[in-house]
N, C-alpha and C positions, 0 to 999 in steps of 0.2 A: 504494500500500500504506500499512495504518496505521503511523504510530510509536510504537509500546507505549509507551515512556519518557515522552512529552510528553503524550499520552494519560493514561497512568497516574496520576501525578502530577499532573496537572491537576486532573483528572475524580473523584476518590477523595474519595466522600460517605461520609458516614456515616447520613445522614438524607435525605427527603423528603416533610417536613408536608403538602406538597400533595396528593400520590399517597399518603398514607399509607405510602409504601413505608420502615419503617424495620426495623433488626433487633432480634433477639432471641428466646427470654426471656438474659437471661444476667445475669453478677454480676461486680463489680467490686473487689477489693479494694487498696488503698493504706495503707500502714503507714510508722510510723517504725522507727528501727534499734533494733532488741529486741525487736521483735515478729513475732511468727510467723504471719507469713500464708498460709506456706507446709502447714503443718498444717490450719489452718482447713481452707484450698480443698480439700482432700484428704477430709478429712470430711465437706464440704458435697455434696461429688461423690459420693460414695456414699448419701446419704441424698437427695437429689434426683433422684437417679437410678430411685428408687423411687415420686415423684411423676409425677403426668402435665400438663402442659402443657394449661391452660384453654383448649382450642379443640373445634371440634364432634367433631373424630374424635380422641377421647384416647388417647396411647399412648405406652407408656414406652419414652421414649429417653434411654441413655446421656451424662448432665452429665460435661464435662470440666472438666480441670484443668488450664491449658494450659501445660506445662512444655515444655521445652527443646524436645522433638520435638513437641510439636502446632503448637507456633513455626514450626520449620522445614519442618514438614509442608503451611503452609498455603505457604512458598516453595512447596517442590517442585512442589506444585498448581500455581502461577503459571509456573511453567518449564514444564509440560506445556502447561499452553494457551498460552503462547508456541510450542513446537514443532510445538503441531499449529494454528497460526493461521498467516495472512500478513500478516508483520510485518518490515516493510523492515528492522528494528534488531535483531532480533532474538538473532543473536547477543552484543551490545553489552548487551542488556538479561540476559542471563540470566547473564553476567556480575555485574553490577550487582545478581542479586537472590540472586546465591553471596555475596556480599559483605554483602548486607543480614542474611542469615541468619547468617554471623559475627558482623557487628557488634551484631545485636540478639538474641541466644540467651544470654547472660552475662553477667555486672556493670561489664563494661567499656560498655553504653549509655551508662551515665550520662557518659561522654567524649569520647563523640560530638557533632560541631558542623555536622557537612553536612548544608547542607539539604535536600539532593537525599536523604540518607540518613532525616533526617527527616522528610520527606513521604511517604517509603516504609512509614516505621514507625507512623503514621495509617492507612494505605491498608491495612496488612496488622491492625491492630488494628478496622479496620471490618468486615474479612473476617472477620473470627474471632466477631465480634456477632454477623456475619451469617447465619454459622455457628449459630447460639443455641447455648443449654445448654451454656455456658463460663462459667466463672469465670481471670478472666486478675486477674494479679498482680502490680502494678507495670504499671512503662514506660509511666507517666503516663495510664493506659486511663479510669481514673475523670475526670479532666479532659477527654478528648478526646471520650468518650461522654457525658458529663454531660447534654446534651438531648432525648437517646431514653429515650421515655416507659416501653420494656420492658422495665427492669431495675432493678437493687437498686446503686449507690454505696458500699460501707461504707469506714470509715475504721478503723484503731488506733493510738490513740494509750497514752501511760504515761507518767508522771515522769520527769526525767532520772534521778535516784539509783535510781529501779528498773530503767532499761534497764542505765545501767548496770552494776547489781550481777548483772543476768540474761547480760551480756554477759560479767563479769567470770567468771562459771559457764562459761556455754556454749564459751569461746574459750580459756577458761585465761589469761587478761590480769592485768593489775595495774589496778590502779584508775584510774591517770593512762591508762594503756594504752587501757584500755575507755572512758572522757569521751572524749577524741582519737578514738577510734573512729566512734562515735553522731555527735560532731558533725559529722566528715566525711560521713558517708555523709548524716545530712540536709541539710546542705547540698547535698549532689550532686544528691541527690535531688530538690530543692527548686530547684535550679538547671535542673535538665531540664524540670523542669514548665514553668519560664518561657520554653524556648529553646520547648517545644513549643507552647504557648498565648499564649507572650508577655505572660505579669504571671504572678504568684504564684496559688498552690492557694488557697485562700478555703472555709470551714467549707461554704458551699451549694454548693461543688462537688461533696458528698458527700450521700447519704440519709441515713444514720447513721454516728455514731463512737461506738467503745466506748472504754472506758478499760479495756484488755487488764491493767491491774496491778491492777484489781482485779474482776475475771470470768475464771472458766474457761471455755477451749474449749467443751465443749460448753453451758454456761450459753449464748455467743454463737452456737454452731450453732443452739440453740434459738429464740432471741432471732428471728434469720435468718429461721427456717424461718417464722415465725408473722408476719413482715412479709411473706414471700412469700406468702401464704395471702389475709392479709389486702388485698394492693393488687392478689389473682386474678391473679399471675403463676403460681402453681401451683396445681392442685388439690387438695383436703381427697382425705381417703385415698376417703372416702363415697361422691364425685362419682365414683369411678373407673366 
């Protein structure tokens, strides 16, 4: 019988240039602390959701937004084909991916050090590409996916004294409060990227970065939608 675990872990591509075999369309977004990427994704998903997908037989399918439960949604998938496969470990693994689903559904990733946990968190963020027609948020996706040609990288960045004056709004903080804030979380942030990739984030690990301090939301959905157009990851409304 297989061992799902050593398997899994191993074996969890994200790509192959040879066979063509890679995923997508999907989007990527990675931000600093005061930026709101959680907005974006949500408007992007509704307006893509409207577009069709450049291939012979066009047809609109449902852009997610992959919060908390499409996270753990894509476990559950994994525990089902564990249960309906033979797999010597099996119990041991679905264990293991109750666990993943904890650890990686909330803000506590960024404190994660296992690497067994992190090779999981690759392996489920390849499934979700795989998945296309995601926009995933965070938990280092735009580093990990950076070399599949079928999708969109975006970055936000903003000033420190604008995040955090936008911080010191949104959290109800003090000034020193909200600085101490921003710089923890990018550090953290910035710290995961390395435990995941092993060096630091790098400007070309992203397609584009905006300067979120000074563009509106949908200025950048705009922005978005017309590089999606343009690099025929989506079609014009015309093509439909």
């Amino acid at each position: 019988m297989k061992n799902f675990l050593n398997s899994y872990l191993n074996e969890s591509k994200c790509i192959n240039l040879e066979s063509g075999d890679y995923p997508g369309p999907f989007l990527t977004i990675s931000r600093q602390a005061g930026c709101s990427a959680k907005r974006l994704a949500i408007k992007l998903s509704k307006i893509l959701t409207g577009y069709s997908y450049m291939s012979e037989t066009k047809t609109d399918v449902e852009w997610k937004y992959v919060d908390k439960g499409v996270f753990l949604g894509v476990v559950d998938e994994m525990i089902e084909e564990l249960k309906s496969g033979d797999f010597e470990d099996a119990e041991e693994s679905i264990v293991f991916l109750k666990e993943v689903g904890r650890a990686f559904s909330d803000e506590t990733i960024y404190d994660i050090s296992d690497d067994r946990l992190i090779a999981a968190l690759k392996g489920i963020i390849c499934r979700l590409a795989y998945h296309g027609r995601t926009i995933i948020v965070g938990r280092s996706s735009g580093a990990i996916l950076k070399d599949i040609p079928n999708k969109l990288n975006i970055r936000l960045e903003a000033p420190a004294d604008w995040r955090i004056n936008r911080i010191m709004q949104i959290k109800d903080m003090t000034r020193l409060e909200a600085a101490e804030y921003i710089t923890l979380a990018d550090k953290k942030r910035d710290a995961f990227i390395e435990k995941i990739i092993g060096r630091k984030a790098e400007n070309d690990d992203f397609d584009v970065i905006f300067n979120y301090a000074s563009m509106e939301d949908d200025q950048i959905v705009d922005a978005v939608i017309n590089i999606l157009r343009n690099k025929k990851i989506i079609a014009p409304h015309y093509e439909f």
